[in-house]
Structures are given as structure tokens and as C-alpha cells.
N, C-alpha and C positions, 0 to 999 in steps of 0.2 A: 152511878157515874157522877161524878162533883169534882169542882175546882173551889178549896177553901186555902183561908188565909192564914197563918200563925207566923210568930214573932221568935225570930231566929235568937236564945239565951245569947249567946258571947255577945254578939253583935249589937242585938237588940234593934234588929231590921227586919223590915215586912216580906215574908216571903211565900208562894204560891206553892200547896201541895195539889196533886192531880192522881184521883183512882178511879178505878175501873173496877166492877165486877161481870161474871159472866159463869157459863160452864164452858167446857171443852166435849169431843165427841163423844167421850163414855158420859156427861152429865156429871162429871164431878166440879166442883164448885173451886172458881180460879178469881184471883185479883191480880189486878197490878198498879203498881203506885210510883208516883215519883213526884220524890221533895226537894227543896231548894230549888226552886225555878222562879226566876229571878222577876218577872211580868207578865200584865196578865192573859198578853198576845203568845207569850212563848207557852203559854199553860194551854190555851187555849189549842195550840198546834201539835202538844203531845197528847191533849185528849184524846186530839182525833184520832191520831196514831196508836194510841195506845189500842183505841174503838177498830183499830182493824187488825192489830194483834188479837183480841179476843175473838174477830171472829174467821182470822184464820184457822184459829185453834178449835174454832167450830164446825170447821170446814164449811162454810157457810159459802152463800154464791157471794162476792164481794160487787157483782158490777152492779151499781144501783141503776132508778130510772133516770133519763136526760133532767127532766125537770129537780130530781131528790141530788143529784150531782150540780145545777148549777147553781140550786142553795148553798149545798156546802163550798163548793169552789166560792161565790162572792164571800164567803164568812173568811174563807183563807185568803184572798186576796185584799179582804180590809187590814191584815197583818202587815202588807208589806208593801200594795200598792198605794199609787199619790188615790184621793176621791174622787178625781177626775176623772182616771180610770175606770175607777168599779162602775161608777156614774154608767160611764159610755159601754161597757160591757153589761151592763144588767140592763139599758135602755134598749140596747142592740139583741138580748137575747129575747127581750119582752114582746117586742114588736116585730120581729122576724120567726124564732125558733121554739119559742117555749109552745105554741098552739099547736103547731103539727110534731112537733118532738117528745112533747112534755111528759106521754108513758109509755114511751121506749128506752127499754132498755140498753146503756153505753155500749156494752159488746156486740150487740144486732147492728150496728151503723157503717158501713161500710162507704166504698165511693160513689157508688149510684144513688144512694140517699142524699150525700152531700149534693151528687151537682143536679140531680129533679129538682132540690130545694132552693139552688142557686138559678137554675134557668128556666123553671117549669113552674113551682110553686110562687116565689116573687115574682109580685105584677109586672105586667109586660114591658111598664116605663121605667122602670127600678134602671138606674145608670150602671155603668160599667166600671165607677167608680165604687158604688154603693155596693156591688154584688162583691168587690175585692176586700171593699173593707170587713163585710162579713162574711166573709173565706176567713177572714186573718182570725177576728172574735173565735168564729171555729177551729181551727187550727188548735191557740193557744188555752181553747176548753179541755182540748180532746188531749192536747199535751197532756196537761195538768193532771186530768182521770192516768196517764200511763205513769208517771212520775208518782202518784200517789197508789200504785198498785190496781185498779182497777180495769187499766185493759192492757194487751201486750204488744199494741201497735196502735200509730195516729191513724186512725183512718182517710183522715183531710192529708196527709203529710204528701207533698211533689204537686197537688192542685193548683194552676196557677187562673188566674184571671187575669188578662190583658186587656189595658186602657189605655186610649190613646192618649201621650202626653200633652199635660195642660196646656194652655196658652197663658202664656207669660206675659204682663204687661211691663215697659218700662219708660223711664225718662232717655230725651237725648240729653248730651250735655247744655244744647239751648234749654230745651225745658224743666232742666232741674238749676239752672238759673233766673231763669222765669219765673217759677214757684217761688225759691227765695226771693227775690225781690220784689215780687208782689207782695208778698205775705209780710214783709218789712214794713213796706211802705203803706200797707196798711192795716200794720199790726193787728197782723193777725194772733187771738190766744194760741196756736198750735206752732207761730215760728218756732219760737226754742225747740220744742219737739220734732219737728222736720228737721232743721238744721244737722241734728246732732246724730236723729237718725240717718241723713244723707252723706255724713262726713265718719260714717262709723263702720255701716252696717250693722248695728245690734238689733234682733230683735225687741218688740213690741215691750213685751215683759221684761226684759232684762232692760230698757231702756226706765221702764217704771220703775226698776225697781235699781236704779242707777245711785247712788251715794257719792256725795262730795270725797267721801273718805278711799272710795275707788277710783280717783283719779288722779293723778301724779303730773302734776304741770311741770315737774321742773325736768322727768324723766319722758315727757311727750308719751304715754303712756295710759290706759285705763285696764283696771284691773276688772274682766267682768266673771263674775261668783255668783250671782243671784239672778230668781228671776222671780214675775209676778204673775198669778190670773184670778180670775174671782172666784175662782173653786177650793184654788189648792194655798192662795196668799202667797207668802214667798215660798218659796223654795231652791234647789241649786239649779242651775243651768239646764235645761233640755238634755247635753251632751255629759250632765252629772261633774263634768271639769271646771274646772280654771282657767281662762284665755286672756290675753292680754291684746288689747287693741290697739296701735300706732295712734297718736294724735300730728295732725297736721299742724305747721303754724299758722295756718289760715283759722284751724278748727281751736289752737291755744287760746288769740288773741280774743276768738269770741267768750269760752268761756270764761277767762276773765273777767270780761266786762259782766256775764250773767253771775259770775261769783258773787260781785259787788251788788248785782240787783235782786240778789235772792237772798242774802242776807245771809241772816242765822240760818236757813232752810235747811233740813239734814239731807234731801236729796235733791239732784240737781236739777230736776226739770217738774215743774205742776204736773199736780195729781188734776187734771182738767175730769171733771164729770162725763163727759162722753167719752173718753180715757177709759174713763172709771168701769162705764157698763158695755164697754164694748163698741161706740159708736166711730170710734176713731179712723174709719175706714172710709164712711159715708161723709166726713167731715172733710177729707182728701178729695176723693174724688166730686163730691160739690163745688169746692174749690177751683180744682183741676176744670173741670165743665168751664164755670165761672170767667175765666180767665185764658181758655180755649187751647189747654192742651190736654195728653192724653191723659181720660179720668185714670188712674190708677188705685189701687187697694194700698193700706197703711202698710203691708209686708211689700209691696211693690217699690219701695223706697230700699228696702235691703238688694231688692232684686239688682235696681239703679245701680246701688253702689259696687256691686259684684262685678255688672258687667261691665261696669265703665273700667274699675282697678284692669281687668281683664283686658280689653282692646287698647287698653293705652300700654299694653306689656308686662303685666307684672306677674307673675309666674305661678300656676295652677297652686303650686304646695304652699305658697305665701297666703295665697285667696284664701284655702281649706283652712288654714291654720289663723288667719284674723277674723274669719264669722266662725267659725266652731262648726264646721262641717266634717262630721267621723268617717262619710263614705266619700268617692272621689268621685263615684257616677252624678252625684246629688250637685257636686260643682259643676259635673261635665256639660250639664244642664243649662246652666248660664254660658257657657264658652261656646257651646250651640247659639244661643240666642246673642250674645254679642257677635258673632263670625269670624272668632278669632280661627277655630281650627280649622278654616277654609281660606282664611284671608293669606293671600299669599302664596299659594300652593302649586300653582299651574304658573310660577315664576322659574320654577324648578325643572321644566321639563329637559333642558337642556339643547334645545335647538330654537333657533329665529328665523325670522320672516327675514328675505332679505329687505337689503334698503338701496343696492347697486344695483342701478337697470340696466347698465352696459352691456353688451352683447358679447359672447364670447367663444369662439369656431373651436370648433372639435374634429380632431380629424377623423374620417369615416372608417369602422374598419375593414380591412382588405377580405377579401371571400375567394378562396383557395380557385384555381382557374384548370388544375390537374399540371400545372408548369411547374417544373421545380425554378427556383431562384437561387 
């Protein structure tokens, strides 16, 4: 079994041949090959394919053990996932699954395995959060083994794990005028960066990774395409799209002026060092403290700008559609938390309190005496 390289004649381009040898159930002696494959990620995923062609043909048992399947899956997921990912998938299988899983067999695993390991085997303090997020790691392991032929059903698939929703911090409109002008007045490194996050809602990363060349002053507009984190450096959006941001003329006239004080700079806002490694959260909220209102988190500024767009009326699909929200629950989230879908509601009932105390005679009704009249 080998992945070697040769030089395509007409071309005179590098290209990836991939074989296989084996026997089949009599023992007679089988290859398979395949050439012209174009790199060395896509060689690498016919190998494997090929490696379960042959041992189809072997009639071999195909389901490997938990531990022998979640090597090969991270090798298949470095094809096509960001690092970030495999990261958090291989960290989550290390320290959760691979000890009590690691020589059992994929097709023994059924739904009372998965949820012992989720409520029984995880320590007793393990959150509600943490037990869903490794539901999810499981889920999308056990996919991956049916997609690639080894079992014929998710075992984890309909498993839900219920958490009770976050708590959300946010700005009033006093206190994300507060922040600004304290932070002006005394220049603070993180204004520009507040600023632009509170008049945008972009996230964190796509804020870094913001470029003069994405922003259109003359059309009030920022084009956002990219995003940043220390794992994976740029890459495209969370949502994989293209979104387009409205700019305010409150939010034009400033950048302007930082147009001018940034110079040449290719991207619009410092790269600040606690930015850089992540501190930018604790640098808000010390502030926030500082200055006595609510400490909030560095995404708490997106939260701000959500809800505020939101209770001042602007309309749920405009919200979804300027922060890059693909689901509409995930807005719903903030409309909760601003009180728009409550505010106003029991205006509608259709009846009042009177406001006339005047008194007004009704006449009694009559009650039948056996007389006719």
C-alpha cells in the first residue's frame, strides 16, 4: 500500500499515483490503483477507500476499534477540516472517550453506552454544557464511521442534551455611551476597537481581520469576508459567506478621521497584543469595573449592538442578515433579551378599564307573576 509521485509527460506536472494490494476470499492475489490524483490530501482519502475495497473483497469484519477509528477519522478530518477543529475534537476524545472506549469495537456501541458515559462515567461536576458538547464530538464520530462504511446506523443520532440558556450580558444605551467616552477621554488603546465593534456588530475575528480595502465610505457600507483566530489565522467568515454591514454617519465620520491616523496601515484597527493572544475580554470588562458599569465580555459588545438595532424596531431579518446569523433561533435569542417580543403585547387585548365613574340605572327585569298582560 503506497502513495508515490510521477510527472505527468504532456503536462509535465506533479501528480499522485495510489495502490493497494491484497487477496480476496479464495486468496487470489488483487490490486487496485489509481492515477492522476491531483494532491496529496485527495490520495491520501482514496487510499483509504481503496483499504476498504480490499477488504470488502475479503469479507473482512470492517468495524474497527473506537480508538483504531478515531485515528483514522482525525487523519480524514485534517483533509478538510479548519486545525481548530481537529484540535478540539482530538482534545475532547483524549480526555473524555478514548480511556473507557478505546477497545471497543464501533458496532457494540449502542444508546446506553453513550448516555452511562455521558451521566454516569463524567464526573459528577461535568456542566450541562460540557456533557452537550461531547454528545455533539460523538454524534459527528459515529456519523463519519456510517458515511465511511463501518456501521449502519448513528448510534448517538435523536440524543439530546438540554442546557439551560446562557446568560447574556449587555450594554444600556447609557452605558455603551459611558464606555465610549470614557475610553476617549482617556484614551484608551482599545477605543477604535470598541467603537467600531459597537457601531457594527462584527465579531472579534472578523473585526481583526478587518481591511481598509473592505470598507466603502462613499457607499456607507463594509464588505465583511474574512476572519481571524490564533489557530486557524485568516480564514472566511464563521457563516463561510460574504455580508455586508450598513455604516452609520456617526460610524463614517469617525473612520475618516482614523483613516488619517492610521496611515498607510492595511487594516483598520491595531493588532493590540492582548488582541493578539486572546486577552481582549478581560481588558473590557476591567474597564467596565473601573468605570462602574456592567463588566461585560469582548462578544458582549456584538450582543449590545443586536439588541439595541432590535428594541429600537428594526426588524428580526435585517438583524440576521447584518451580523451573519444563518439560524433565526440564534437571533431569537437577543429579542428575548432586549423584550422586544413581549413589549407591547397586552396592548392588544382589546378591552379597557373604564375612566367614567358616572353611575347608570338599568332597568330591573320583570319575573313572570302567572298574569298575562
Amino acid at each position: 500500500m503506497a502513495i508515490r509521485t510521477y510527472i505527468d509527460k504532456p503536462t509535465n506536472k506533479k501528480l499522485f499515483e495510489v495502490y493497494v494490494n491484497g487477496h480476496d476470499s479464495k486468496g487470489r492475489r488483487i490490486q487496485r490503483k489509481r492515477r492522476g490524483v491531483e494532491t496529496l490530501r485527495q490520495a491520501q482519502v482514496i487510499e483509504f477507500e481503496l483499504k476498504r475495497e480490499l477488504a470488502n473483497l475479503r469479507e473482512e469484519n470492517l468495524s474497527p476499534t473506537w480508538g483504531e477509528w478515531i485515528e483514522e477519522c482525525m487523519s480524514i478530518m485534517r483533509l478538510s477540516y479548519r486545525r481548530s477543529t481537529v484540535y478540539s475534537y482530538e482534545k475532547t476524545a483524549t480526555k473524555w472517550l478514548n480511556r473507557p472506549w478505546g477497545g471497543r469495537e464501533l458496532k457494540e456501541f449502542g444508546k446506553k453506552d453513550i448516555y452511562e458515559l455521558l451521566h454516569e462515567t463524567l464526573p459528577g461536576d461535568t456542566t450541562a454544557h460540557t456533557r452537550k458538547y461531547v454528545l455533539k464530538i460523538i454524534k459527528r464520530i459515529f456519523q463519519m464511521a456510517l458515511d465511511y462504511g463501518h456501521l449502519d446506523r448513528n448510534p448517538a443520532q435523536g440524543m439530546v442534551i438540554k442546557v439551560p440558556e446562557s446568560v447574556k450580558k449587555v450594554l444600556s444605551q447609557n452605558e455603551a455611551k459611558k464606555l465610549l467616552s470614557e475610553a476617549r477621554v482617556t484614551d484608551h488603546r482599545f477605543y477604535p476597537i470598541w467603537v467600531v465593534a459597537l457601531f457594527t456588530g462584527m465579531r472579534s475575528g472578523e473585526l481583526y481581520a478587518l481591511k481598509w480595502s473592505d470598507v466603502d465610505l462613499e457607499n456607507k457600507l463594509i464588505h465583511v469576508s474574512r476572519s481571524w483566530n490564533s489557530q486557524n489565522g485568516f480564514t472566511a467568515t464563521k457563516s463561510q459567506k460574504t455580508r455586508r454591514v450598513p455604516i452609520s454617519d456617526e460610524l463614517i465620520t469617525y473612520l475618516k478621521e482614523l483613516k488619517l491616523e492610521r496611515g498607510k496601515e492595511e487594516f483598520v484597527l491595531p493588532h493590540l497584543n492582548e488582541w493578539k493572544v486572546g486577552d481582549a475580554a478581560y481588558v473590557l470588562q476591567g474597564f467596565c469595573k473601573t468605570i462602574g458599569i456592567t463588566p461585560i465580555r469582548f462578544h458582549d459588545l456584538r450582543a449590545t449592538f443586536i439588541t439595541n438595532l432590535l428594541s429600537r424596531g428594526e426588524s428580526l431579518a435585517r438583524v440576521m442578515a447584518i451580523v451573519g446569523h444563518a439560524d433565526i433561533d440564534t437571533t431569537n435569542v437577543y429579542l428575548r433579551l432586549a423584550g422586544v417580543e413581549l413589549k407591547g403585547a397586552t396592548d392588544k387585548l382589546g378591552y379597557e378599564i373604564p375612566k367614567d365613574k358616572t353611575a347608570m340605572i338599568y332597568p330591573l327585569p320583570s319575573f313572570g307573576t302567572g298574569k298575562s298582560e
